[in-house]
C-alpha positions in Angstrom: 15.6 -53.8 -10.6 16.1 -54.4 -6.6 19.2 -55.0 -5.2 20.3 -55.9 -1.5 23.1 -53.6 -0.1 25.5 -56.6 -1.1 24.0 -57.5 -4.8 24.4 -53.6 -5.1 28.0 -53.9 -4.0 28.7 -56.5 -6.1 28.0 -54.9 -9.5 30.3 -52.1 -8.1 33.5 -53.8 -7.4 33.2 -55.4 -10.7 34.0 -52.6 -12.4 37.8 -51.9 -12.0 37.8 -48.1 -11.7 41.2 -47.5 -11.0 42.6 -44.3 -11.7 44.4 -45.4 -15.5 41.2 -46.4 -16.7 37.8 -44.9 -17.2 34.9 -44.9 -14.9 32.4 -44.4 -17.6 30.7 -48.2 -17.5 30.2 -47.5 -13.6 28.2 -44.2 -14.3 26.2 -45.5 -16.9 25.2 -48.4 -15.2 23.9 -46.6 -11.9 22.0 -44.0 -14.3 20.3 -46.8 -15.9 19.8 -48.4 -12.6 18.3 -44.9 -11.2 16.5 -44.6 -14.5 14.5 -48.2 -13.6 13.4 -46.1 -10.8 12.1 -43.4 -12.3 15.1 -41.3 -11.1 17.2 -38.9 -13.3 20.5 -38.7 -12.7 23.1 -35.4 -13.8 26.1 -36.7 -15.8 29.5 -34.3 -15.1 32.0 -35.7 -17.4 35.6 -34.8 -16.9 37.1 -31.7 -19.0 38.7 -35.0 -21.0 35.3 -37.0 -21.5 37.3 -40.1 -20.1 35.7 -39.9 -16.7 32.6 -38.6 -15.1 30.9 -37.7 -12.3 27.0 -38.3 -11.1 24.5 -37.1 -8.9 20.8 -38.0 -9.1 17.7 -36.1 -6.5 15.9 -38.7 -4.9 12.4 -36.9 -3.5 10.5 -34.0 -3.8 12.6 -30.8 -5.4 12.7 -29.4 -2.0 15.7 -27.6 0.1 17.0 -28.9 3.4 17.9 -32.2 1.5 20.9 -34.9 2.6 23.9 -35.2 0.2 25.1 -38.8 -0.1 28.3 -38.4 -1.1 30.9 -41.3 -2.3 33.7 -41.5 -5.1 33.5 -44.5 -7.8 37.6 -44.6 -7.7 39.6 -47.4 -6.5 43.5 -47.5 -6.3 45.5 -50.3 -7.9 45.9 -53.9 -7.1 49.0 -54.4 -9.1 52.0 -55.7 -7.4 49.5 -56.8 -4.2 48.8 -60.4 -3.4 45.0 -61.5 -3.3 43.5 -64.8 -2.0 41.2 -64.1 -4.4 39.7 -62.2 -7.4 39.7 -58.7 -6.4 36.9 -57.5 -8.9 34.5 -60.4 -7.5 33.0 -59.7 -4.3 33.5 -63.0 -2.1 32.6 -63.9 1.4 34.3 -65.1 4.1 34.0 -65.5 8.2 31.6 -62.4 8.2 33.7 -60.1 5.8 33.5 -58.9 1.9 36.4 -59.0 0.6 37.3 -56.9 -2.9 38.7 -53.9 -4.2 36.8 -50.8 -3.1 34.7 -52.6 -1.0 35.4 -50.7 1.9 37.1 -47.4 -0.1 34.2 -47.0 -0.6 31.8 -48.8 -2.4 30.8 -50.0 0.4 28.7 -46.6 1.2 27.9 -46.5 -2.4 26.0 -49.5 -2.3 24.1 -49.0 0.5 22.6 -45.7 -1.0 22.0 -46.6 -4.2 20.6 -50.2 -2.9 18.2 -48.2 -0.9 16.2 -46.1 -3.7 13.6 -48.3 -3.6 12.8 -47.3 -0.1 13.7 -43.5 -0.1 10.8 -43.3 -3.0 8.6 -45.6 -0.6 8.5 -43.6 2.2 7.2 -40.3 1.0 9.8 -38.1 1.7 9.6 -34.5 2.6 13.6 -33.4 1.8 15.2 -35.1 -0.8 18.5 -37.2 -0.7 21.1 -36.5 -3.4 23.6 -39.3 -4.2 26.7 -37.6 -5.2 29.0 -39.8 -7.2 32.5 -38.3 -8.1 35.8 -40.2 -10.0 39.3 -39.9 -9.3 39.1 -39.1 -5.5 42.2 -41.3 -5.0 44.4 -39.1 -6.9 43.6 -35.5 -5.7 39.6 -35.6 -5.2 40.0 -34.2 -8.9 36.2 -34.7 -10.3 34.5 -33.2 -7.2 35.0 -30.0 -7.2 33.1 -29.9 -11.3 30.0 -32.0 -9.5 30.0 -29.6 -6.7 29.9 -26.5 -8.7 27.2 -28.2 -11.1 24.9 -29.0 -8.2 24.8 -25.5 -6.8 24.2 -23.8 -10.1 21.2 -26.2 -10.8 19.9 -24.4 -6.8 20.9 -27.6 -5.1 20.6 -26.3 -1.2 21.1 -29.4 1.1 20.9 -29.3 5.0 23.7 -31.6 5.5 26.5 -33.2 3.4 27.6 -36.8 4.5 30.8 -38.1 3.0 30.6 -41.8 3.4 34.0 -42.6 3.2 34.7 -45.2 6.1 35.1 -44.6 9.5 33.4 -47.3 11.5 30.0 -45.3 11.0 31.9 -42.4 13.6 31.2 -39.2 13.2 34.4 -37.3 11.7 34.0 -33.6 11.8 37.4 -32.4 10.7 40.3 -33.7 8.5 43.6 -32.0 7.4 43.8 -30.2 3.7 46.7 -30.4 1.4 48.5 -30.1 -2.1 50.2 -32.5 -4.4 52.9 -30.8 -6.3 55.3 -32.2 -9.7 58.4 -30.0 -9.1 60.9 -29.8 -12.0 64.4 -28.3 -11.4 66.7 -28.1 -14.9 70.3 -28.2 -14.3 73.0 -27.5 -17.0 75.3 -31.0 -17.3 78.9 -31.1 -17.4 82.0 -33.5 -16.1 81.8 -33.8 -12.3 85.2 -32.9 -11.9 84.3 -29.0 -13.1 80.6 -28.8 -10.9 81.5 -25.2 -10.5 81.0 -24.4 -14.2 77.6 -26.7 -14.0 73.9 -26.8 -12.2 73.3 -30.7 -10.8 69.8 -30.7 -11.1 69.4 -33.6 -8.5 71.8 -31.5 -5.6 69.2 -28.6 -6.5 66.2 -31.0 -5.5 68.1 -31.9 -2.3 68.1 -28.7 -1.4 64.2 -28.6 -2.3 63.7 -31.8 -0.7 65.3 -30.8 2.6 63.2 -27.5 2.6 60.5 -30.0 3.3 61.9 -31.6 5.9 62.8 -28.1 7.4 59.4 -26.9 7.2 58.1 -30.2 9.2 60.5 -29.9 11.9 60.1 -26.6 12.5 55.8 -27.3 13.0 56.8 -30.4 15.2 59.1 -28.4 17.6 55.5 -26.2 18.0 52.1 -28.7 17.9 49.0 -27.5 19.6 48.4 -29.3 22.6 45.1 -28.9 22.1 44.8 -30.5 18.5 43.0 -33.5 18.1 44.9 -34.3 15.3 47.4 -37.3 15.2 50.3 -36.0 14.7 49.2 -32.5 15.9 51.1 -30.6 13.5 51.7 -29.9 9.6 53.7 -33.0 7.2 55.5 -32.1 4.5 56.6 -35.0 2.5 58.3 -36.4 -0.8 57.5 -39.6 -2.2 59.1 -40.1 -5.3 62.2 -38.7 -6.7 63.7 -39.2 -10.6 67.0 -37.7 -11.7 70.8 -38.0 -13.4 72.1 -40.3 -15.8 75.7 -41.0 -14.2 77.8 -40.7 -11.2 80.4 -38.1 -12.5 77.7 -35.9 -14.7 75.6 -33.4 -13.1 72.3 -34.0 -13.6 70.9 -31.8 -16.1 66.8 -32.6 -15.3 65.5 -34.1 -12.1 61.8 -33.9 -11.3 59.8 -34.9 -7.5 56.3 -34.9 -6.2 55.6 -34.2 -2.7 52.8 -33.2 -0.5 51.8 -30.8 2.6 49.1 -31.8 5.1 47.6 -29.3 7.1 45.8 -29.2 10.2 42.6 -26.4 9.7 42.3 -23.4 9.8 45.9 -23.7 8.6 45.6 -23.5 4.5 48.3 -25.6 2.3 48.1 -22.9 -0.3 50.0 -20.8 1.9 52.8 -23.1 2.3 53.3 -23.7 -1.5 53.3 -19.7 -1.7 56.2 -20.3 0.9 57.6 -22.6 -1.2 58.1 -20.7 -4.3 59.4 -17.6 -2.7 62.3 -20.1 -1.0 62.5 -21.1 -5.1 62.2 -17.6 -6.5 64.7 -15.9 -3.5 66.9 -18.1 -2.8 67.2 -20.6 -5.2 67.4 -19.9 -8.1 69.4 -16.9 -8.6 72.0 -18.9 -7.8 71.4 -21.3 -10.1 70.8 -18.4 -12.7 74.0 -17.2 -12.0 75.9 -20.2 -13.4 73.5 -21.5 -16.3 70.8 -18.7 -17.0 68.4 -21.5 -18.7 69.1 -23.0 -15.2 65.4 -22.7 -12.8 62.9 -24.7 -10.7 58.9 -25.4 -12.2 56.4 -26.4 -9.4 53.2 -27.5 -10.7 50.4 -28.1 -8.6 48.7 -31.5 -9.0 45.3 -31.1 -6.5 44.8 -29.3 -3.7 42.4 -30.4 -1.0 40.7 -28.2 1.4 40.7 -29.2 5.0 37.6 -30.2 6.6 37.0 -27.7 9.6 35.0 -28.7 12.6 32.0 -26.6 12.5 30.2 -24.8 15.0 26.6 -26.0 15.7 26.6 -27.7 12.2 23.6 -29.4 11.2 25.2 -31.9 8.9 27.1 -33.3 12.6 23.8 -32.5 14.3 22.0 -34.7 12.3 24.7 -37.9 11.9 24.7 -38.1 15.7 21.3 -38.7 15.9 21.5 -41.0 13.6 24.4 -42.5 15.3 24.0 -42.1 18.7 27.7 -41.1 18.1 29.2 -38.3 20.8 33.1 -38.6 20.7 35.0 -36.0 18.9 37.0 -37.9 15.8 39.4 -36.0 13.5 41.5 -37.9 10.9 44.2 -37.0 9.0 43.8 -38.5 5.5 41.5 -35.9 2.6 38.6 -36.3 1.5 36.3 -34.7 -0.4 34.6 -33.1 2.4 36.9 -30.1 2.6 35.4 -29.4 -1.0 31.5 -29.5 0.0 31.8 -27.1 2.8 34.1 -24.3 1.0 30.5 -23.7 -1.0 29.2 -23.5 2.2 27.4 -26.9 3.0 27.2 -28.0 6.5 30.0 -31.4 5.9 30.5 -34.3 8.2 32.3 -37.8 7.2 31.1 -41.3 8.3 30.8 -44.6 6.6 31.2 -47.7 6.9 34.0 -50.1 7.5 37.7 -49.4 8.5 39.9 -47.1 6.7 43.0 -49.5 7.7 41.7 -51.6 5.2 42.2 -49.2 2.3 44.1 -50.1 -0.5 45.0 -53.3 0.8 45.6 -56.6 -0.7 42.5 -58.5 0.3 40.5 -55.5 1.4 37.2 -56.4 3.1 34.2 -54.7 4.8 32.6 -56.5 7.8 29.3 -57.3 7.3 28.5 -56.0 10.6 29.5 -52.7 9.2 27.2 -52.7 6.1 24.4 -53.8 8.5 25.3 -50.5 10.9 25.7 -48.6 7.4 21.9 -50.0 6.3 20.1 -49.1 9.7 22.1 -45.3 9.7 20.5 -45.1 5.8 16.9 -45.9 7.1 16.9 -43.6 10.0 17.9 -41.5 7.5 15.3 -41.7 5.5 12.4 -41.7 8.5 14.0 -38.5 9.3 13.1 -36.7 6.3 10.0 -38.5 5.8 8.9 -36.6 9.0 
């Protein structure tokens, strides 16, 4: 079975992989689809079974290969208002619109659409399409892909993480951590909070350490960063606690997040975090209610993506690009996690990230076109 780049696309927005359901359907069908092709593909499942990961070698069993490397993962359309059917790709004035079409689907299409000619051309390094679930929540499956590749002796030249940037060359991104923290209070009448722990004036306190720690890295940026802003974010997005006005809230329970710029690692700030628990904290809490304390757990944690020195992974996309700016962004990906095993990682893809996880979402055309002509200069290269 041949498909173009936007027949490919198609059959991959039809399958709504958001992050409460199962990618499974997805995977199968581009294993049977590499299978037509004479290509086998690797199967990672998650430690669950619910989910997997894939990643097939397309040419000779040879080192100095090009990872391809997308997620399958879309975020949620509900609540978001669509002109049209978000799991049917549709055209209009020039653009594709559907969900995941350019988060990125988009760059998963064009690889997988373009087997047909990778086998053609006689290859002399292999490409390996890397296909990974639940990127939107934490780059979760990565990391058991990753680790699965390099123990099979997978030794690529160059990773490219298509996620979209208007087919620019991004060598860096900032890391970070999710956390759930949990803070358990003891609950008595308002009028006697000196003989109770509100839970919820404990997370304030929690909460405003973030804040803290974010004001205190904007008072210092780096002039020199190319980041936007040029310094670390700490933020909490959701917050659940109390059951009354005049009780003090026995449970409340947050998630928030740090983004750092590299070298910086966000694994020191959460150790920074739990010493402010641990310290200062909760022996107060302790004091009044000794069941009283704080749990942080730690949801993902994303490496940053650091801009390498004489890498051949941003060696080779410029070449391919014609592409000579310096771009840094500050959203994840799962970029960070190729080049901690120590695989030369750049980012670039097609389409506009402004479009993620928006109602209507849409890839130009234009872009997939740039995103098909950067895949076949691929391929000439390492046919040579």
């Amino acid at each position: 079975m041949n498909l173009s780049p936007t027949e490919m696309l198609a059959r991959l927005v039809a399958f709504p992989t958001v992050p409460e359901s199962s990618n499974l359907d997805l995977i199968h069908f581009v294993r049977d689809y590499l299978a037509g092709h004479g290509v086998a593909s690797t199967i990672v499942p998650s430690p669950d079974g619910a989910k997997a990961n894939l990643f097939a070698t397309v040419g000779p069993d040879a080192e100095g290969g090009v990872v391809l490397s997308g997620h399958t993962d879309v975020v949620s359309v509900v609540g978001q208002d669509w002109s049209s059917d978000p799991w049917t790709l549709t055209e209009r004035g020039g653009r594709l619109y559907g969900r995941g079409s350019c988060d990125m689907k988009g760059f998963d299409a064009l690889a997988l659409a373009l087997v047909p000619d990778m086998l053609a051309a006689g290859m002399k390094r292999p490409v390996h399409i890397a296909l990974s679930y639940d990127e939107e929540i934490g780059c979760i499956g990565a990391p058991f892909m990753i680790a699965e590749m390099a123990r099979r002796g997978i030794r690529p030249s160059a990773v490219i993480v298509g996620e979209p940037s208007m087919m620019r060359v991004v060598t860096g991104h900032k890391g970070g951590t999710r956390l759930n923290t949990t803070v358990r209070g003891y609950a008595v009448h308002s009028s006697r909070m000196d003989l109770g722990v509100s839970a919820v004036m404990v997370a304030a306190r929690l909460i405003a350490w973030h804040e803290a720690q974010m004001i205190e890295r904007a008072r210092a940026p780096d002039p020199a960063s190319p980041f936007v802003p040029p310094y670390a974010t700490f933020h909490c997005g959701i917050v659940q606690g109390g059951t009354a006005a005049n009780i003090t809230a026995e449970l409340c329970t947050f998630s928030s997040e740090f983004r750092v710029i590299p070298p910086e690692n966000p694994m020191d700030d959460l150790e920074r975090y739990r010493a402010f628990i641990r310290d200062e904290v909760e022996p107060e809490m302790k004091r009044r209610w000794p069941k009283a304390g704080v749990e942080v757990e730690l949801h993902s944690s994303i490496p940053p993506l650091k801009p390498e020195t004489d890498g051949e992974a941003e060696r080779l996309a410029r070449r391919l690009t014609g592409d000579n700016g310096q771009h840094v962004v500050a959203y994840g990906t799962e970029g960070g996690q190729f080049q901690e095993v120590g695989w030369s990682t750049v980012v670039c893809g097609p389409g506009d990230i402004a479009q993620a996880h928006q109602p209507d979402e849409f890839i130009e055309s234009s872009q997939m076109q740039a995103g098909e002509a950067f895949m076949r200069r691929l391929i000439a290269e390492l046919a040579r």
